[in-house]
VOBA-1610 file (N, C-alpha, C; in pm, whole numbers, padded with zeros to 5 digits, always signed):
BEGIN
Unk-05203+07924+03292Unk-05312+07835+03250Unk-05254+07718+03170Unk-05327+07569+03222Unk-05221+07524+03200Unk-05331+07480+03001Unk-05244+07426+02875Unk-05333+07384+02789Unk-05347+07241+02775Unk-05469+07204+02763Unk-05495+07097+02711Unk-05647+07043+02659Unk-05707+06912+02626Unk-05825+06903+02522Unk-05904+06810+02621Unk-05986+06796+02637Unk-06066+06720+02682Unk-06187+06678+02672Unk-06202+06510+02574Unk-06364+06485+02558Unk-06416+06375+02633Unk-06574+06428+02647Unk-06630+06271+02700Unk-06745+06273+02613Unk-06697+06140+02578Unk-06808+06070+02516Unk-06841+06160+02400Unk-06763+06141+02306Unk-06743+06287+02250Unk-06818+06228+02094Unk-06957+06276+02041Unk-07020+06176+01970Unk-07056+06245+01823Unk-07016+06231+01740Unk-07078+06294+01577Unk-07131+06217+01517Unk-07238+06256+01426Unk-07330+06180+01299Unk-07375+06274+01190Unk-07370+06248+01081Unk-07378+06239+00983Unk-07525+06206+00934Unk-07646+06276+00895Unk-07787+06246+00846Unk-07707+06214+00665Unk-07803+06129+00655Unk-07835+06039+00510Unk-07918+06079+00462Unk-07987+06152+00306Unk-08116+06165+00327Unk-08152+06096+00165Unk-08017+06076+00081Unk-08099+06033-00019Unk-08078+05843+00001Unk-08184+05834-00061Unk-08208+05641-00071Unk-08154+05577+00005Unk-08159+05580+00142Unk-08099+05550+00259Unk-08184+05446+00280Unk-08324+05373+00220Unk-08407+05265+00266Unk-08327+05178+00201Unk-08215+05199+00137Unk-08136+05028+00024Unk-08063+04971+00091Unk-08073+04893+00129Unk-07992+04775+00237Unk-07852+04754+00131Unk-07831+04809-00015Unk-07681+04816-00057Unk-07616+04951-00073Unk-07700+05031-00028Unk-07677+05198-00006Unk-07636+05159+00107Unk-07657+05142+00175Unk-07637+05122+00374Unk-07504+05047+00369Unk-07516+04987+00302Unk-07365+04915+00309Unk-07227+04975+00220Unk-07274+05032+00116Unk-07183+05066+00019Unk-07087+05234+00123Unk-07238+05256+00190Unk-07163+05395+00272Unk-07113+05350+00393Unk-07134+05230+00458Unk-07074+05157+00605Unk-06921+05115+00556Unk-06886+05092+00423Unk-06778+05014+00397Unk-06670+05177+00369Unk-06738+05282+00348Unk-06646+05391+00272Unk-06637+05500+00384Unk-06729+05546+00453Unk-06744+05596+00577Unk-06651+05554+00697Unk-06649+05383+00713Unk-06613+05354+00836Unk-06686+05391+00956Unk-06801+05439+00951Unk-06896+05508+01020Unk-07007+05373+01078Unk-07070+05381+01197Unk-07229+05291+01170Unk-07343+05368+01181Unk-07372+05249+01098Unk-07507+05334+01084Unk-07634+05326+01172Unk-07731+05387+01162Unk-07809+05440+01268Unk-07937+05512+01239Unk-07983+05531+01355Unk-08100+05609+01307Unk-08117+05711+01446Unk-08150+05853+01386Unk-08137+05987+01450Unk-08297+05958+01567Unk-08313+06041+01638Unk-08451+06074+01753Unk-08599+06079+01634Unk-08542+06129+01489Unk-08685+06120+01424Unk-08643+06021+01326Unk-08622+05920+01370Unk-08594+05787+01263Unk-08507+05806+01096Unk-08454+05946+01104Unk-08373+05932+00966Unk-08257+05865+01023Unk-08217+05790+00897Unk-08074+05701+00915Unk-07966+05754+00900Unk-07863+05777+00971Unk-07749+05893+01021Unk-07596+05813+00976Unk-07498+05840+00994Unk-07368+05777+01002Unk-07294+05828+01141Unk-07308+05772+01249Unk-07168+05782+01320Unk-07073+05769+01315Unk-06986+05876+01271Unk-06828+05937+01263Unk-06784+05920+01337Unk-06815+05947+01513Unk-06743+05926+01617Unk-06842+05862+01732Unk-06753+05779+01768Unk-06859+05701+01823Unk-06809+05695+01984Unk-06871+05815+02123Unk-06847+05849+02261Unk-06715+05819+02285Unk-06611+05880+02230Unk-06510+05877+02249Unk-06434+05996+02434Unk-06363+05929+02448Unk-06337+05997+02614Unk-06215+05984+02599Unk-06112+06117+02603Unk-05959+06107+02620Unk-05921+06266+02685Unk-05781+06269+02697Unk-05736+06441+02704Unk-05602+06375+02694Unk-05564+06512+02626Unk-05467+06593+02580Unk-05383+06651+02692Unk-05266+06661+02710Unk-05224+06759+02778Unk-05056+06852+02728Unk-05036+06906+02807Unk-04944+06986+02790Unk-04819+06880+02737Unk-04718+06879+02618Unk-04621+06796+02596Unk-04662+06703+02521Unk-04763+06653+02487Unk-04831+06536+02449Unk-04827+06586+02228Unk-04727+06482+02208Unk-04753+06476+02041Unk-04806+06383+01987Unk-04974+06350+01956Unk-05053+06256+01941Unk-05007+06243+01786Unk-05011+06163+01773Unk-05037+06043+01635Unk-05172+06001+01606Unk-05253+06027+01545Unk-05377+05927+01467Unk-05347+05860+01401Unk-05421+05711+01376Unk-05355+05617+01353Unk-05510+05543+01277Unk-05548+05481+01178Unk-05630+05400+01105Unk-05646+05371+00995Unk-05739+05305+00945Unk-05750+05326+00804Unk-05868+05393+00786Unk-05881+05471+00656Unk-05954+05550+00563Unk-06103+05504+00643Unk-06162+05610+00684Unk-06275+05635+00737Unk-06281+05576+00862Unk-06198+05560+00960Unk-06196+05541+01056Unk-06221+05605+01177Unk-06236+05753+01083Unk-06301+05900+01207Unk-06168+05981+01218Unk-06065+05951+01215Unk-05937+06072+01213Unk-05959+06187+01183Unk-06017+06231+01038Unk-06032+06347+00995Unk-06129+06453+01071Unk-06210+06351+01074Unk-06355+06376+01163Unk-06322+06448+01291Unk-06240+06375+01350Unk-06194+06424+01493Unk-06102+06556+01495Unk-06014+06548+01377Unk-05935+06690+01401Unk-06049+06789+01366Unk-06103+06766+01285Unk-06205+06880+01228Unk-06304+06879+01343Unk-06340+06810+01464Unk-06389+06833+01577Unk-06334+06961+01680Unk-06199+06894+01703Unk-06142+06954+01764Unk-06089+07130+01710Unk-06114+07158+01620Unk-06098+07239+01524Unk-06230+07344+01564Unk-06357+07295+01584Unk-06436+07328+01564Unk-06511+07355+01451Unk-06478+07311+01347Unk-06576+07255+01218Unk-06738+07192+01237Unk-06663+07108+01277Unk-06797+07014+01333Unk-06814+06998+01493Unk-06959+06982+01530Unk-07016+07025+01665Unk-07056+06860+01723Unk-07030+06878+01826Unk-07091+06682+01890Unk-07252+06693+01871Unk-07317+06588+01845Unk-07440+06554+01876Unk-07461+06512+02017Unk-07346+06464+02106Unk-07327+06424+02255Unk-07204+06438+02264Unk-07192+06456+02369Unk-07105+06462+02478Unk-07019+06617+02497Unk-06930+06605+02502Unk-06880+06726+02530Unk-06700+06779+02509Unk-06637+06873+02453Unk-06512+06867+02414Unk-06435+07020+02462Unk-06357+07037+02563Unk-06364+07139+02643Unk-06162+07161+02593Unk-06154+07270+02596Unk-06018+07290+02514Unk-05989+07431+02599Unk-05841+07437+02646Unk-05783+07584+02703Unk-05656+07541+02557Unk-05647+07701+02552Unk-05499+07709+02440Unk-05534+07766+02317Unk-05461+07835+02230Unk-05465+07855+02157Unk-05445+07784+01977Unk-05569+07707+01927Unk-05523+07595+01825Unk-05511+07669+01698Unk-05402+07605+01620Unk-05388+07678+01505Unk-05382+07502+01418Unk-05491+07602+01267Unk-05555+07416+01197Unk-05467+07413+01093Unk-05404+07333+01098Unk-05305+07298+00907Unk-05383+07169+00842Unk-05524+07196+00856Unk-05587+07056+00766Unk-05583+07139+00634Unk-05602+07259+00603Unk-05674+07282+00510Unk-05620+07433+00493Unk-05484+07459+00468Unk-05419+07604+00451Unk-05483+07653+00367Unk-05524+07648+00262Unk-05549+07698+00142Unk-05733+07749+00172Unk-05754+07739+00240Unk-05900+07774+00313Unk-05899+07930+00320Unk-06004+08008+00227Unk-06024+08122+00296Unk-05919+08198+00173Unk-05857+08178+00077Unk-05797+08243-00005Unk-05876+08315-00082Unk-05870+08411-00109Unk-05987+08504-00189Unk-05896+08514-00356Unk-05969+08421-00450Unk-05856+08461-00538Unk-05880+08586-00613Unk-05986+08653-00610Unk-05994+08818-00674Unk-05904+08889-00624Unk-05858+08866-00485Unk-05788+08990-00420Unk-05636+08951-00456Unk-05530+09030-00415Unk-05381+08993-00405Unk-05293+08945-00331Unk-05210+08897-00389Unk-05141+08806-00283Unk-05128+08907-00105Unk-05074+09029-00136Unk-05060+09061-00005Unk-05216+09106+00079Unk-05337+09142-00048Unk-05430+09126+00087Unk-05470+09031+00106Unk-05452+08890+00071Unk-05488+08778+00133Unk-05419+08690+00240Unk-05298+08802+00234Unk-05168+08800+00379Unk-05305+08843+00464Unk-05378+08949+00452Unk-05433+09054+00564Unk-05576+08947+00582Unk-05649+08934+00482Unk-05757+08832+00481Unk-05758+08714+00573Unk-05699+08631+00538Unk-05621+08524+00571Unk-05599+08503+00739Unk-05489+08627+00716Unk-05434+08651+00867Unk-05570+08676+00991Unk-05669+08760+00936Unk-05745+08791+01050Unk-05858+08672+01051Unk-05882+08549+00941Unk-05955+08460+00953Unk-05872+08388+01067Unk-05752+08356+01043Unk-05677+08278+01164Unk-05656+08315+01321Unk-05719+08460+01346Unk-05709+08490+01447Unk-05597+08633+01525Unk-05547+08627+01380Unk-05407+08760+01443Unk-05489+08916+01460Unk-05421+08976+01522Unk-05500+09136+01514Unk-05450+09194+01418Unk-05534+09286+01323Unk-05473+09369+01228Unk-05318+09467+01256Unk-05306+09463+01338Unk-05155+09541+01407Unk-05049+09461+01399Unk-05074+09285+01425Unk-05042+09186+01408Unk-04943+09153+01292Unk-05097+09147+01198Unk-05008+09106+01067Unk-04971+09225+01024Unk-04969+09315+01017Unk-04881+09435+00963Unk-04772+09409+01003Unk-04732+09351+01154Unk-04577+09381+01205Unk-04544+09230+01129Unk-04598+09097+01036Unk-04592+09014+01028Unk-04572+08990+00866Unk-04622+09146+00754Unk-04649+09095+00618Unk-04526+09071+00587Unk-04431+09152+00614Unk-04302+09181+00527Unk-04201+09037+00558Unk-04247+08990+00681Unk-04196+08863+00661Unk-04234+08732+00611Unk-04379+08758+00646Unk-04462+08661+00499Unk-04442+08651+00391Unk-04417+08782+00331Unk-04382+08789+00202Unk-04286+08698+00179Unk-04133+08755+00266Unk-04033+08703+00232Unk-04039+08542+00253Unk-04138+08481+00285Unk-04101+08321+00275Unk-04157+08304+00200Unk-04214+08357+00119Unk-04320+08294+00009Unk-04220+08266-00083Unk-04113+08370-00134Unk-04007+08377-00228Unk-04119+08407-00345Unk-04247+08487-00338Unk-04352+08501-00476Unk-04320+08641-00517Unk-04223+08725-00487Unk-04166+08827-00520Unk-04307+08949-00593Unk-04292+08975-00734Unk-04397+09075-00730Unk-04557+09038-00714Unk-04547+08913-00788Unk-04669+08853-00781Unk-04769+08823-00697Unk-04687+08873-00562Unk-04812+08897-00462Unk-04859+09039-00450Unk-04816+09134-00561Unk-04896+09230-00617Unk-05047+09167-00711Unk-05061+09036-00757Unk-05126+09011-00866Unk-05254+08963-00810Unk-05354+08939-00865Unk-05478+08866-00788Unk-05409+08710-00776Unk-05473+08591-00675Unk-05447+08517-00673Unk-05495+08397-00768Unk-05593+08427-00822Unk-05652+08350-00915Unk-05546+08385-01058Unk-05432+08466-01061Unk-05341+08435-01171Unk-05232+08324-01130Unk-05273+08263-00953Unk-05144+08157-00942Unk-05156+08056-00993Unk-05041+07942-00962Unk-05093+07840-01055Unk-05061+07751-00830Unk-05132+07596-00850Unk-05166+07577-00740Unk-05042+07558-00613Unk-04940+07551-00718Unk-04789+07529-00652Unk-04784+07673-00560Unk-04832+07822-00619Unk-04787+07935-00590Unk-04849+07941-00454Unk-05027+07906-00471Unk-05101+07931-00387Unk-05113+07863-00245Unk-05029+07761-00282Unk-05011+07656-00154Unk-04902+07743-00050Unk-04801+07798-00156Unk-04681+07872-00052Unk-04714+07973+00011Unk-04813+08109-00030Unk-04869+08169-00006Unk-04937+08136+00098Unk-05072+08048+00116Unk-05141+07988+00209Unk-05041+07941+00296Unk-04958+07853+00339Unk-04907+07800+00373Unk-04778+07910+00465Unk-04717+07985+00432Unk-04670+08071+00449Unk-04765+08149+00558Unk-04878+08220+00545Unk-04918+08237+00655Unk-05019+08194+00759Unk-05028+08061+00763Unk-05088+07995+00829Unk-04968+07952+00968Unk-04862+07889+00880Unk-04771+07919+01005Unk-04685+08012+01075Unk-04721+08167+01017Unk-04715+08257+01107Unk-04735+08260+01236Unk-04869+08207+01264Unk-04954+08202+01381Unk-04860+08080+01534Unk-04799+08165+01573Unk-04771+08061+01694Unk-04905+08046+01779Unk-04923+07901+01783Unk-05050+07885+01848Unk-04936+07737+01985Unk-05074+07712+02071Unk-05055+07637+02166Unk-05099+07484+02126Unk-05156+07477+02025Unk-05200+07343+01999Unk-05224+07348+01870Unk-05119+07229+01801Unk-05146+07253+01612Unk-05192+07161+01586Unk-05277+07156+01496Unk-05357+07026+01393Unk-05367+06968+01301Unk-05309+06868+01282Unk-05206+06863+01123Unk-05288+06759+01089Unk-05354+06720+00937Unk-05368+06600+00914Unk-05256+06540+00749Unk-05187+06492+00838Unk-05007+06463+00744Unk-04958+06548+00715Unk-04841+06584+00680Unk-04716+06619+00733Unk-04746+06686+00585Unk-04687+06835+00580Unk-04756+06901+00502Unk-04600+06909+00377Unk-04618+06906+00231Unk-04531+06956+00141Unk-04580+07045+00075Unk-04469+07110+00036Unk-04512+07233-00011Unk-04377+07303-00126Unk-04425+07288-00238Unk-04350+07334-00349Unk-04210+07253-00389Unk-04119+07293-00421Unk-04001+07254-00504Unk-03908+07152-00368Unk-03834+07110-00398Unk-03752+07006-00328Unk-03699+07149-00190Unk-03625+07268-00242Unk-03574+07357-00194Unk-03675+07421-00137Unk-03793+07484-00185Unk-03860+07539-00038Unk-03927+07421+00025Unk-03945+07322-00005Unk-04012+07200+00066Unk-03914+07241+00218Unk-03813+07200+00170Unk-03692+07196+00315Unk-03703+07326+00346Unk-03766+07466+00333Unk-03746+07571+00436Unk-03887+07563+00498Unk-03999+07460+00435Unk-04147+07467+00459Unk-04107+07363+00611Unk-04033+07254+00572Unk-04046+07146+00678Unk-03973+07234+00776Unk-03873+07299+00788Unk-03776+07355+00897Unk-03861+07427+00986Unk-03966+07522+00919Unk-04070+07661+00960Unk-04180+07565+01033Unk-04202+07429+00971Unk-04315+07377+01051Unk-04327+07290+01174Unk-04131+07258+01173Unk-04070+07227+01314Unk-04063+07249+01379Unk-04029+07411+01333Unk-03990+07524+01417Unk-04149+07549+01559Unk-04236+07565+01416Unk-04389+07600+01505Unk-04399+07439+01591Unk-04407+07339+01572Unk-04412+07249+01653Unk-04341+07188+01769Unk-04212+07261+01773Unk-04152+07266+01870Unk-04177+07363+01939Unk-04260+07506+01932Unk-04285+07584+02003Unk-04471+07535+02088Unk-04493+07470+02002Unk-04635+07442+02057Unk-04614+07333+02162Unk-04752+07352+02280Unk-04735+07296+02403Unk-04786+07160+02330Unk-04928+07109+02251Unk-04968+06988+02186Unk-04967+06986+02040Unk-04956+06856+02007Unk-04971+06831+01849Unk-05032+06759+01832Unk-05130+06750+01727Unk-05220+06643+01708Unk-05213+06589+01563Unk-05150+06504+01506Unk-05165+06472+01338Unk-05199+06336+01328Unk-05267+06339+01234Unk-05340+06204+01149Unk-05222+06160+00991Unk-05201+06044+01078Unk-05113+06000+00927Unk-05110+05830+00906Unk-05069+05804+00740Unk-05072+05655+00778Unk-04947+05622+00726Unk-04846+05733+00771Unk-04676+05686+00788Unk-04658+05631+00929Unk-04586+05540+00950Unk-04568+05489+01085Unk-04431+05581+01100Unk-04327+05560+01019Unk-04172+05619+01014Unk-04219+05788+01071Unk-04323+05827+01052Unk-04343+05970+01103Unk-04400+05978+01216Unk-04504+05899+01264Unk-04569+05885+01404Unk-04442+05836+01498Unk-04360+05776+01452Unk-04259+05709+01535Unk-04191+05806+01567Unk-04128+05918+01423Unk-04035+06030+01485Unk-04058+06124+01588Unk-04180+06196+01518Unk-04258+06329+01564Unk-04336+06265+01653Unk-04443+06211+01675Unk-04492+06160+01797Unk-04475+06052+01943Unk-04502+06090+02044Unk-04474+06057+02168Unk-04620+05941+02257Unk-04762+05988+02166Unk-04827+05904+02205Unk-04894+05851+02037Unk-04966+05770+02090Unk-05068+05715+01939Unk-05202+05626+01988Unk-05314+05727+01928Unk-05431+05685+01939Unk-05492+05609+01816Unk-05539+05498+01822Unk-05552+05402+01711Unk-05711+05406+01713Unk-05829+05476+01566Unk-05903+05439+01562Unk-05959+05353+01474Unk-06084+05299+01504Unk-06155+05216+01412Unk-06318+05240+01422Unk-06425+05282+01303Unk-06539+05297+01310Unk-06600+05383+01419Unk-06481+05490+01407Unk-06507+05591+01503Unk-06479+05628+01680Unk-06421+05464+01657Unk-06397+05471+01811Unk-06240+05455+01810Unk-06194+05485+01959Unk-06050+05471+02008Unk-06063+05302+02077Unk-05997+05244+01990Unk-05953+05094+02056Unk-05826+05122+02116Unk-05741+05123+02086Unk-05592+05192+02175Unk-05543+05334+02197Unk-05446+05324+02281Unk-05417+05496+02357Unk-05317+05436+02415Unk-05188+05449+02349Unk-05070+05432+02395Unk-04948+05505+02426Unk-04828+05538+02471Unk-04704+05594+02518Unk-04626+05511+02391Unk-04555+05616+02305Unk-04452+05538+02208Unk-04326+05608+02212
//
């Protein structure tokens, strides 16, 4: 089977509901959004995030997002993610996606570091048999030694990022979703974090990241989709 993403006309909005009649409300959120504005089937005034966008993905393909701040990037990975649902069109996906917008998602800080290995792990999709054959090496990249005996709400946010982070890229998936290029702790595990997240991206068939480094879209990516106010103005080979 082969993987890849495919939308048409692929459309999100956003309902407004407080003081949305102020012609400097309407603007103050058109300028920060990057969104237009609009009005829904029962006349409330909405924001379009994405505005019928039509592309695919395929097998090999390391996309680049490319805009400025509210331009719909985020919007779109968190589409493709399944976060957020189209109001139109349609977004049809084979493969297995694994999301690095938001590692730290889903951490339970009452519980301990190692059951939030197990927590964690089965929010992302692994089978409990899975991460068992998977903790003892989680552990060991965390380098958090006993303290993932401790609840997590005794970490401080440096700890909890490695932790999170640590097993999120456990997960070999077929399609990863990065929005920028992720750091993570001290200069020294930074460089075993970047090596581990190469590693998974060189194993994945697509990549999709949102960044506004060019020096990184240039390295790591092969195509670059450029948006603006929700839409794709370019779709290029780099």
């Amino acid at each position: 089977m082969s993987v890849n993403l495919t939308a048409e006309n692929l459309t999100v909005e956003f309902p407004i509901y407080e003081n949305s009649h102020r012609s400097l409300k309407k603007k103050v959120i058109n300028m920060t959004t990057g969104g237009k504005i609009g009005s829904d089937a029962g006349k409330h005034p909405v924001v379009r995030a994405l505005d019928g966008l039509n592309f695919t993905i395929s097998e090999g393909d390391r996309v680049g997002l490319v805009g400025h701040n509210g331009s719909g990037k985020t919007t779109l990975l968190r589409v493709l993610n399944g976060v957020y649902s189209p109001v139109q069109g349609s977004l049809q996906t084979t493969g297995r996606i694994a999301s690095l917008l938001d590692v730290s998602m889903g951490l339970d800080p009452d519980a301990t570091g190692f059951e939030n290995i197990f927590i964690k792990g089965l929010m992302d999709g692994l089978a409990p048999e899975a991460i068992r054959n998977k903790i003892d090496e989680i552990a060991d990249f965390t380098e958090l030694g006993e303290y993932l005996n401790l609840p997590v709400k005794t970490y401080s946010s440096g700890m909890m990022l490695r932790l999170a982070f640590s097993i999120s890229t456990s997960v070999e998936a077929d399609i990863i979703i990065m929005d920028e290029w992720l750091s993570v702790g001290d200069a020294a595990f930074n460089q075993k974090a970047s090596e581990r997240l190469t590693s998974l991206i060189d194993k994945s068939s697509i990549l999709i990241i949102a960044s506004h480094d060019p020096t990184l879209i240039e390295s790591v990516c092969n195509r670059k989709i450029h948006m603006e106010h929700g839409k794709i103005i370019s779709d290029e080979r780099v």
